[in-house]
Structure formats: structure tokens, C-alpha cells
MARNUTI-362016 format. One line per field, with one value per residue (C-alpha): chain; z, x, y; residue number from 1. Coordinates in Angstrom, 3 decimals. Example, Ala and Ser with C-alpha at 12.3 -4.5 7.8 and 13.67 -1.06 7.14 Angstrom:
cadena: A | A
Z: 7.800 | 7.140
X: 12.300 | 13.670
Y: -4.500 | -1.060
num: 1 | 2
This chain:
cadena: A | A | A | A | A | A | A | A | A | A | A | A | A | A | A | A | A | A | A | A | A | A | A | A | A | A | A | A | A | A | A | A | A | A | A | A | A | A | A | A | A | A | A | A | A | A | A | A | A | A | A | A | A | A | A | A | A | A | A
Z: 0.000 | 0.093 | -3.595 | -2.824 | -0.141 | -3.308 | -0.172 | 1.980 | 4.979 | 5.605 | 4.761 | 7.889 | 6.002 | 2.919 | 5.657 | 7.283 | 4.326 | 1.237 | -1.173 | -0.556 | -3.216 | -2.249 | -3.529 | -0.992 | 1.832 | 3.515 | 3.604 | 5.415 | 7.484 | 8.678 | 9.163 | 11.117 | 13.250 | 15.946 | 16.193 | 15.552 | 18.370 | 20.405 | 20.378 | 21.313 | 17.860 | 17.567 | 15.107 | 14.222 | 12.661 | 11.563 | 10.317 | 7.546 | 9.781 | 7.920 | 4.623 | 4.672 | 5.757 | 3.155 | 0.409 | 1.177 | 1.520 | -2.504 | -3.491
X: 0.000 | 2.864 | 2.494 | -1.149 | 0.863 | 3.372 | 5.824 | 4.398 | 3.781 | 7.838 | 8.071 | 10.543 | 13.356 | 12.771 | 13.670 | 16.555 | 18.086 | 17.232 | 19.382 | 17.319 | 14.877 | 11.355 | 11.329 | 14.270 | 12.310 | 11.027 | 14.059 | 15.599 | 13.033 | 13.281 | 17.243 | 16.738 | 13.584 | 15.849 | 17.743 | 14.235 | 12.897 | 15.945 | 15.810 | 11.849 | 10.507 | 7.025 | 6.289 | 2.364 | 1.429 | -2.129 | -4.363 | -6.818 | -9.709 | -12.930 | -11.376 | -9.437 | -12.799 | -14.191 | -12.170 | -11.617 | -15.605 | -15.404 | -13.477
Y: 0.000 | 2.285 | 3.080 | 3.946 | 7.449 | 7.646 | 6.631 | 9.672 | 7.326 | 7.525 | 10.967 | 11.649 | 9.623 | 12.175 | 14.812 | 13.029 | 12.067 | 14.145 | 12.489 | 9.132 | 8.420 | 7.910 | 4.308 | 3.080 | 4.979 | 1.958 | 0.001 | 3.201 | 3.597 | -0.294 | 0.211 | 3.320 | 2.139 | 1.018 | 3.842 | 6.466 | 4.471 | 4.551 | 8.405 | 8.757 | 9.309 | 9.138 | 6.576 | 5.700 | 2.813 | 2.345 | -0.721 | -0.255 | -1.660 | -1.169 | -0.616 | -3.757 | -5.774 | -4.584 | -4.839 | -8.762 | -8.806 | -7.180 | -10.311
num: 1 | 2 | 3 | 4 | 5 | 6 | 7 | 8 | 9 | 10 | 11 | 12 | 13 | 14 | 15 | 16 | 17 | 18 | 19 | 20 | 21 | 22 | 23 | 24 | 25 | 26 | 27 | 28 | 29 | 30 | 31 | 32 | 33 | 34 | 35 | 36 | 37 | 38 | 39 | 40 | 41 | 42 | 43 | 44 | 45 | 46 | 47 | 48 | 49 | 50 | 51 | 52 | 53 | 54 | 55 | 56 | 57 | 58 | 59
């Protein structure tokens, strides 16, 4: 679903590291999630919920 934010969702890596391009962002942000975390970053992870139900209910 990342594709679907066009990579938004790990926007603070474009920020941290501006030279990254936005389709290696998740890969930094999973090598740097210890360290983020480490520090007290705030990071938010949501599920789909309804959405998801749904769209397996549309299959």
C-alpha cells in the first residue's frame, strides 16, 4: 500500500536524508527504526480496519 501514499507514509526519512529516493524509503526507514525508536521518535502505525474488511468482503 505504500504506492497507494506515493511513499508519503515515511516521509521523515525524505527529511533526514534528502538524497534518498522515495522508492528506498522503507528500507531506510526499517534500518533506522531502531535507532528512531531509540531516540523517542514518535512513530504511528495504523491498520486499515474497515477498509481492509471490506475490500476482502469485494473479493
Amino acid at each position: 500500500m505504500d504506492w497507494l501514499y506515493l511513499f508519503q507514509n515515511f516521509h521523515l526519512i525524505h527529511h533526514l536524508f534528502p538524497r534518498i529516493p522515495f522508492y528506498k524509503y522503507k528500507d531506510a526507514f526499517v534500518d533506522l527504526r531502531p535507532v528512531l525508536e531509540k531516540e523517542g521518535a514518535h512513530i504511528y502505525e495504523y491498520e486499515f480496519g474497515p477498509h481492509r474488511e471490506a475490500a476482502t468482503e469485494a473479493r
